[in-house]
C-alpha positions in Angstrom: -144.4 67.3 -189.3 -140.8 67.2 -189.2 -138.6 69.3 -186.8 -134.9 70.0 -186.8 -133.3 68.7 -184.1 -131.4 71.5 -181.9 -128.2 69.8 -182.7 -128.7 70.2 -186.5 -129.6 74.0 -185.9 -126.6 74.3 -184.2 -124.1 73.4 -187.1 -126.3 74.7 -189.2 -125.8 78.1 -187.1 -121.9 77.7 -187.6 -121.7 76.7 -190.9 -123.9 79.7 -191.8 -121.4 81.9 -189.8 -118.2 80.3 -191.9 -120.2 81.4 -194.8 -120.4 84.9 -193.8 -116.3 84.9 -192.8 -115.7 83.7 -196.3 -117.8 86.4 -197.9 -117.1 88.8 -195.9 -113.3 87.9 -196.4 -113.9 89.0 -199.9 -115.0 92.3 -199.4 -112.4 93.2 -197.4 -111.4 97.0 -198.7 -108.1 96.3 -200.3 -107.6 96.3 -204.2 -105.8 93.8 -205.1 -106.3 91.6 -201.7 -103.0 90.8 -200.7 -101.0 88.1 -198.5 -100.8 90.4 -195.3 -104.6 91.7 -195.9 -106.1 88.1 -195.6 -103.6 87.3 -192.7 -104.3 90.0 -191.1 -108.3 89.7 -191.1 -108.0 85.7 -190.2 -105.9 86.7 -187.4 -109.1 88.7 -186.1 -112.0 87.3 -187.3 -110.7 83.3 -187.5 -110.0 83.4 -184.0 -113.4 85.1 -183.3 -115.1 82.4 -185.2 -112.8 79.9 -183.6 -113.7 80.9 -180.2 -117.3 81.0 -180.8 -117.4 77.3 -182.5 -115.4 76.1 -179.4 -118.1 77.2 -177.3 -120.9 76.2 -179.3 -119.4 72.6 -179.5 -118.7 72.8 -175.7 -122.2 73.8 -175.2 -123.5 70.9 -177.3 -121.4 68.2 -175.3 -122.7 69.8 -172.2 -126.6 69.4 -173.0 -125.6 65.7 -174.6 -124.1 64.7 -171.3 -126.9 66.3 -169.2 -129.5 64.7 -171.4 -127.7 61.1 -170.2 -126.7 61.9 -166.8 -127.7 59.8 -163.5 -130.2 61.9 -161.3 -128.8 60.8 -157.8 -126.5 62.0 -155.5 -122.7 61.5 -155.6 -122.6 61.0 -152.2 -125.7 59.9 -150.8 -127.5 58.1 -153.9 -130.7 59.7 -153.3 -132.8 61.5 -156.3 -131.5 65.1 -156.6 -133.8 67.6 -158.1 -132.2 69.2 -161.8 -132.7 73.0 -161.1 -132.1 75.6 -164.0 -129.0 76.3 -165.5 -126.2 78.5 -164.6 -124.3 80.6 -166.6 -120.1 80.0 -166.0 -117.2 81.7 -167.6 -114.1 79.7 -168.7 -111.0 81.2 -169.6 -109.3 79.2 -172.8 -106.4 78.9 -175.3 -109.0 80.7 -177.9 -110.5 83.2 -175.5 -113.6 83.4 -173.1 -115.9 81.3 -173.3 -119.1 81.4 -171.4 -121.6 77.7 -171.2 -124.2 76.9 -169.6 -125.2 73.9 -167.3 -127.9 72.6 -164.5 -127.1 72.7 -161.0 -128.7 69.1 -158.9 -130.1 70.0 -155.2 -129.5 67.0 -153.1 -132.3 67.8 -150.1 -131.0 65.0 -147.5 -127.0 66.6 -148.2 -128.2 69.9 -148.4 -125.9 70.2 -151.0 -125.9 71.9 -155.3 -123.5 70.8 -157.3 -122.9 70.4 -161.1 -122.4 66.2 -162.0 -121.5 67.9 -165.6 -118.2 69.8 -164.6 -116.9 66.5 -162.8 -118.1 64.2 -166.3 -116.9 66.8 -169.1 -113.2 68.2 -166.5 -115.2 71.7 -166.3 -114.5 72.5 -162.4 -112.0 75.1 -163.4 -111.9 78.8 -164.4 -109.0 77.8 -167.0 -108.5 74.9 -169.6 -105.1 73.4 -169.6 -104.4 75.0 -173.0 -104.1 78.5 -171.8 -102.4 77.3 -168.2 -99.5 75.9 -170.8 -99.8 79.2 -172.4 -99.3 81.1 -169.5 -96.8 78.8 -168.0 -94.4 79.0 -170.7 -94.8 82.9 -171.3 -93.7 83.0 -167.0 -90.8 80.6 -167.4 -89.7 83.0 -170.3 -90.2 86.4 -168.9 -92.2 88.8 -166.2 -95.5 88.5 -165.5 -96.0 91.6 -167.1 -94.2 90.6 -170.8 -96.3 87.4 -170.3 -99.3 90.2 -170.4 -98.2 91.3 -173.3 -97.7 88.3 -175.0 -100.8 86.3 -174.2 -102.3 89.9 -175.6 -100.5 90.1 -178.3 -100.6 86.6 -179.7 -103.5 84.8 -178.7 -106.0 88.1 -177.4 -105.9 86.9 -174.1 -106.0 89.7 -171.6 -105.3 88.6 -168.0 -103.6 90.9 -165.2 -99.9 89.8 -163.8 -101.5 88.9 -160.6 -103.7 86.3 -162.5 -100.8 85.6 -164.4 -98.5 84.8 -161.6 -101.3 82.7 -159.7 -102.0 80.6 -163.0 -98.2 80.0 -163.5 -97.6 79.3 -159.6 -100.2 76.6 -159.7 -99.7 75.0 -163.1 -95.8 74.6 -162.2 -96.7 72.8 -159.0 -99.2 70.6 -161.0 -96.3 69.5 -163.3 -94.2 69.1 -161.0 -96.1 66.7 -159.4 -97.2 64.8 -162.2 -94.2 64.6 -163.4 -92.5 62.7 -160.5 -95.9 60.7 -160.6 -95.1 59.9 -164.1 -91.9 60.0 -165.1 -91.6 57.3 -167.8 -91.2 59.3 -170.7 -88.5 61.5 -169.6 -86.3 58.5 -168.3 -86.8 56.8 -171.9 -85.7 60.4 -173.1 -82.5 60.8 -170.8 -81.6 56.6 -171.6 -82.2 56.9 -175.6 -79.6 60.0 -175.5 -75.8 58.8 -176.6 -72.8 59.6 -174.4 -71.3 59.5 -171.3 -72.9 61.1 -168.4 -71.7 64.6 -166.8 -72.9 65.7 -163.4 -73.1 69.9 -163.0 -73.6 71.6 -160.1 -73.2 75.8 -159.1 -75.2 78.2 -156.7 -76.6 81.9 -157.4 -78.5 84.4 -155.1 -81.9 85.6 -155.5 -83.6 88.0 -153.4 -86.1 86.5 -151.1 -88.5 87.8 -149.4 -89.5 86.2 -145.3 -93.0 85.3 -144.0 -92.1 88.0 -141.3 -91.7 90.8 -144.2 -87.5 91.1 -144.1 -85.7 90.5 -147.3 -82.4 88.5 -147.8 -80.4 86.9 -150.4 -80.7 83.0 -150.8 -78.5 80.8 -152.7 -80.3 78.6 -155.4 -78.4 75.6 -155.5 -78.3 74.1 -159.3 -77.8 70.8 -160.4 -77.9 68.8 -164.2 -77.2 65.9 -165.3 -76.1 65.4 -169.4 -75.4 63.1 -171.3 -72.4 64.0 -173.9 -70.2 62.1 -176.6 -66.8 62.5 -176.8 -65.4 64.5 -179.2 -61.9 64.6 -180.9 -58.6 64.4 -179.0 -56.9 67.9 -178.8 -53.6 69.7 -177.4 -53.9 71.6 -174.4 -53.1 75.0 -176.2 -56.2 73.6 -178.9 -58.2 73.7 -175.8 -60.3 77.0 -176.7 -60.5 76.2 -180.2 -60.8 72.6 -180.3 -64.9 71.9 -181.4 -66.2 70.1 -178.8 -69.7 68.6 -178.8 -72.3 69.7 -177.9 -74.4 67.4 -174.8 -76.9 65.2 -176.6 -79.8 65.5 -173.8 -79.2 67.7 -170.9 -82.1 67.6 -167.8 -81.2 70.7 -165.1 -83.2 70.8 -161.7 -82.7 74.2 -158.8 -83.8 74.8 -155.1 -83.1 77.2 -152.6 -82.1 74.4 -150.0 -79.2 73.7 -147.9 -77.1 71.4 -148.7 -78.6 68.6 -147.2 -81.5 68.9 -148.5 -80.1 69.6 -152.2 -78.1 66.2 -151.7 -81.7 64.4 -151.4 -83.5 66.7 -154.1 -79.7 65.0 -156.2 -80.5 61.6 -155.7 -84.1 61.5 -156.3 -83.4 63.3 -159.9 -81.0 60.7 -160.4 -83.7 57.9 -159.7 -86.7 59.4 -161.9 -84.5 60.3 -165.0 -83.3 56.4 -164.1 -79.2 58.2 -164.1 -77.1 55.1 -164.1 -73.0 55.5 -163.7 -71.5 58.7 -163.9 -68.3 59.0 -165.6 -67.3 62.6 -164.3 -68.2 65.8 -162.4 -67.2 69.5 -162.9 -67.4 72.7 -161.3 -66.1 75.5 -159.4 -64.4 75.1 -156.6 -66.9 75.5 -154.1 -66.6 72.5 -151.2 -70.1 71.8 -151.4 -69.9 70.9 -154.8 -67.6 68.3 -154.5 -69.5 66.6 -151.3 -72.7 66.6 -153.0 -70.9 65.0 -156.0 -69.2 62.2 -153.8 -72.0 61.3 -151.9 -74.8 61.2 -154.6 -72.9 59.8 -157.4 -70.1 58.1 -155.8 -66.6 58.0 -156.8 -66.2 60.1 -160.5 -63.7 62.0 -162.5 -63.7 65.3 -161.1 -62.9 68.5 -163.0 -62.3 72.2 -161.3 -63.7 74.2 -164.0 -60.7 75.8 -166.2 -62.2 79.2 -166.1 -62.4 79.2 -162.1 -59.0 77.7 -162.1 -57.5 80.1 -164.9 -58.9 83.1 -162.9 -56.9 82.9 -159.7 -54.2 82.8 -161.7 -54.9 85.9 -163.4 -55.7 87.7 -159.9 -52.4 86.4 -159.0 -50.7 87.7 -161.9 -52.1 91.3 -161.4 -50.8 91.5 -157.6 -47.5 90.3 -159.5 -47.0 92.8 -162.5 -47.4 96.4 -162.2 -47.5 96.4 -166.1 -50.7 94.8 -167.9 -48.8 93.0 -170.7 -46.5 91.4 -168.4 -49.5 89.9 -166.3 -51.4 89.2 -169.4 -47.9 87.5 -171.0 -47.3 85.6 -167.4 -50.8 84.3 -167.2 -51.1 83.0 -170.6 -47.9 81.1 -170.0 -48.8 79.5 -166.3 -52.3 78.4 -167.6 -50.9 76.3 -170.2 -48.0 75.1 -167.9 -51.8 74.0 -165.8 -52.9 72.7 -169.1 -50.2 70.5 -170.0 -49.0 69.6 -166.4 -51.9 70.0 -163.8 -50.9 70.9 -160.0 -47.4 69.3 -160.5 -46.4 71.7 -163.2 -47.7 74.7 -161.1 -46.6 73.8 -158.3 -43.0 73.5 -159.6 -43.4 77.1 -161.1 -45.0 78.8 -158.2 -42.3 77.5 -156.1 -39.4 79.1 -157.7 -41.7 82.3 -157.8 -41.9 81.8 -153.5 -37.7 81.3 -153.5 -37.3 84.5 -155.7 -39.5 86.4 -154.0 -38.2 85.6 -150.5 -36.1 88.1 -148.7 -38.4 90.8 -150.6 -40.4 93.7 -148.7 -43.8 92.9 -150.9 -45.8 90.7 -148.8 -48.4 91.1 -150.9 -46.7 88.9 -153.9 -45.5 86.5 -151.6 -49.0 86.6 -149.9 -50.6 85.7 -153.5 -48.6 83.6 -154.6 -48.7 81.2 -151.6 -52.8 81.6 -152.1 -53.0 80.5 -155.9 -50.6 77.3 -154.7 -53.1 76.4 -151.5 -56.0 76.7 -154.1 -54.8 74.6 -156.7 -53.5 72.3 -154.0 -56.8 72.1 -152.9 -58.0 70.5 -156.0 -54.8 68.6 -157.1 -56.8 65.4 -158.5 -58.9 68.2 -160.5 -56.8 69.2 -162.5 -56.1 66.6 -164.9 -56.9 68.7 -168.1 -54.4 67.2 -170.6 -55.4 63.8 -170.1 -59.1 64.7 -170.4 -58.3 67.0 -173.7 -56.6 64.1 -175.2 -59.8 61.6 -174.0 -62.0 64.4 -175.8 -63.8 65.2 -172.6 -65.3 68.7 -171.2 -63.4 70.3 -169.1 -65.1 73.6 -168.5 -68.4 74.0 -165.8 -70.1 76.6 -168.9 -73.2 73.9 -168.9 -74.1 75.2 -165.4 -72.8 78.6 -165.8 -75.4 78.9 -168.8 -77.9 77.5 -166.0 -77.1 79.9 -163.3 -77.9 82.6 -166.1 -80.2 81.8 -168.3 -82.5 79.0 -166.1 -82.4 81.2 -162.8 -80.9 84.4 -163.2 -82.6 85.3 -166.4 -86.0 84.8 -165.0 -85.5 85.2 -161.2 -83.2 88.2 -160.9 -85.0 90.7 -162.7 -84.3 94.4 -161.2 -86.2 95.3 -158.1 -87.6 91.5 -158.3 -88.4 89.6 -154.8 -90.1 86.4 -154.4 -91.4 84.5 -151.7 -89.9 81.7 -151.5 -92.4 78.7 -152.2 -93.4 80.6 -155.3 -89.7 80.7 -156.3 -89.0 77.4 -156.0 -91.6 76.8 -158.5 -91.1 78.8 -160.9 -87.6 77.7 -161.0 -88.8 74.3 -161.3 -91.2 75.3 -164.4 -87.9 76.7 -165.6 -85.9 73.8 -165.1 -88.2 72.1 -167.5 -87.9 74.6 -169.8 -84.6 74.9 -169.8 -84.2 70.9 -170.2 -86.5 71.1 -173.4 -88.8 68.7 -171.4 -91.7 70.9 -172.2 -93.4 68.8 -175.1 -92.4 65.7 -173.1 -94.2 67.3 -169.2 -97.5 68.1 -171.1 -97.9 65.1 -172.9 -97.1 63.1 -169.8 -98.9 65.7 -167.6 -101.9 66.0 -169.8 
């Protein structure tokens, strides 16, 4: 006499549930049945079948794999004695799923175990479908919008705290992997066309100590881009002038000193294989320029023009009582910075000193004597017309957008504070994010 095999019931078992979906799909109470209707009830049901052929696939590997599996002992080689099987719950891109698999007794270990979970990857409580689901709902929002989301769009329903463990753990994973394997984002960086741009800024994030006290840290922020150059354009073309956009750009942040951010510099530089770097911009923070000098060596440096441009306006305030004459002088000076760099405002801000000496406001002369120390500071910055007509950057926005959207967006949420190992990651997992090296990490990682 014949008898089905178990594996035959099995898809028999889901093929006679797809049959039911499709029927029942057609009684579905809506006259005529339109787009949204049938949407609608595949988003429901199609998922529920989805989840249920998962497991009953995952199931069927499992007994296959059982059926074939050696008897002994991992460790000891001895026979083990196959007890009864265990129920386990796994938590997946498509929903819960719950298998079940034998347990092995190992009497001279003294040991159970479960050789399937090691053969088949099962050791975990989470498949690395919904950790990438999680992960990237965490680098774009709270734990508790991830919530919503994973709810919302998949019918996943986990609690922030399981949220924020999955995220903290998967972004450590990549991390790792990544600087284990970090072939195909070097081939990404390389492939990109242009000339290479080195960023680097700091913002504060509320940290919380191991001893319970709160303070505010500095992430320091770094990125490297790649960036043809565009056309050649006037200094007063300099806010309209369409300049292009960086072909590749890979961002990394740490709350380290500076030290240590000088290292965490040079080993991005060796995994995303960095190879000369034709210039360097930023604000005019001396730390900047240090790290700049001794990780990449000698390069075109650039004080960003909006840094620059803004101690001339404070200046210009302390100057004029009335707005439009401020307004009228700064416009004026930052093109004479535009067009001439430090020699040009030197030469103007020291007829402003001689006309305002003698004179009881020593405010203005106070001011005026600042905005000439700090752009004296940076003298071999300030080179904007010859980098305008070269078709080069000369704004720090890159890292700006960083310091906003990569930390601040994610890490400076009201009333947020974060220990600080679990900060670094995250801002790592944003890094990646932020880089669009997310398609390249998981198919390296995974």
């Amino acid at each position: 006499m014949h008898t089905e095999s178990p594996l035959l019931t099995r898809r028999e078992l889901l093929h006679t549930k797809l049959d039911a979906l499709l029927d029942e799909c057609d009684l579905i109470p809506s006259n005529p049945q339109t787009l949204d209707t049938m949407e609608t009830f595949f988003l429901d049901k199609g998922r529920k079948f989805l989840q249920e052929t998962f497991q009953e696939k995952l199931q069927e590997r499992i007994e296959q794999t059982e059926a074939h599996s050696s008897p002994e002992c991992a460790d000891c080689k001895k026979k083990t004695t196959i007890k009864d099987k265990k129920s386990k719950t796994i938590v997946s891109a498509h929903g819960v799923i719950e298998i079940n698999r034998r347990y092995h007794h190992c009497s001279p270990c003294k040991k159970y175990s479960f050789p399937v979970e090691v053969t088949l990857g099962l050791n975990g409580s989470y498949t690395s479908g919904l950790k990438r689901m999680v992960a990237r709902c965490v680098g774009l929002g709270s734990y508790g919008l991830a919530k919503d989301n994973l709810a919302e769009l998949c019918q996943i329903d986990l609690s922030p705290t399981t949220i924020g463990k999955i995220a903290d753990a998967t972004a450590g994973e990549i991390a790792v992997r990544l600087e284990n394997n970090p072939a195909d984002v070097r081939r990404h960086f390389q492939r990109a066309q242009g000339e290479i741009e080195f960023y680097s800024d700091g913002t504060f994030v509320h940290i919380r100590n191991a001893d319970g006290t709160t303070e505010w840290r500095e992430f320091k922020l770094g990125a490297y881009a790649k960036r043809q150059r565009s056309a050649s354009a006037l200094p007063s073309e300099w806010a309209t002038r369409n300049l292009l956009k960086p072909s590749v750009v890979y961002a990394f942040a740490a709350i380290m000193d500076k030290e240590e951010f000088q290292g965490l510099c040079h080993t991005m530089r060796r995994r995303w294989g960095v190879g000369g770097v034709s210039s360097a911009l930023g604000d005019g923070a001396k730390w900047i320029w240090n790290v700049n000098l001794a990780v990449n060596g000698k390069t075109d440096e650039c004080l960003d023009i909006y840094h620059g441009a803004e101690h001339i306006s404070d200046c210009g305030k302390i100057l004029f009582g009335v707005p439009q004459d401020s307004k009228d002088w700064f416009e004026r000076m930052r093109l004479v910075l535009l067009s001439e760099g430090f020699a040009g405002m030197r030469r103007e801000l020291q007829a402003l000193e001689n006309e305002l000496k003698g004179k009881s406001n020593k405010s203005k002369r106070e001011s005026v004597g600042a905005l000439r120390k700090y752009l004296g500071g940076h003298s071999e910055r300030l080179n904007y017309c010859e980098r305008l007509a070269a078709g080069r950057a000369i704004g720090s926005g890159l890292i700006e957008g960083a310091c906003k959207n990569l930390v601040g967006k994610r890490l400076k949420q009201t009333g947020a504070c974060w220990r600080l190992p679990r900060a670094n990651r995250i801002a790592a997992l944003c890094a990646v994010l932020y880089s669009h090296q997310w398609k390249i990490a998981w198919n390296t990682t995974h």
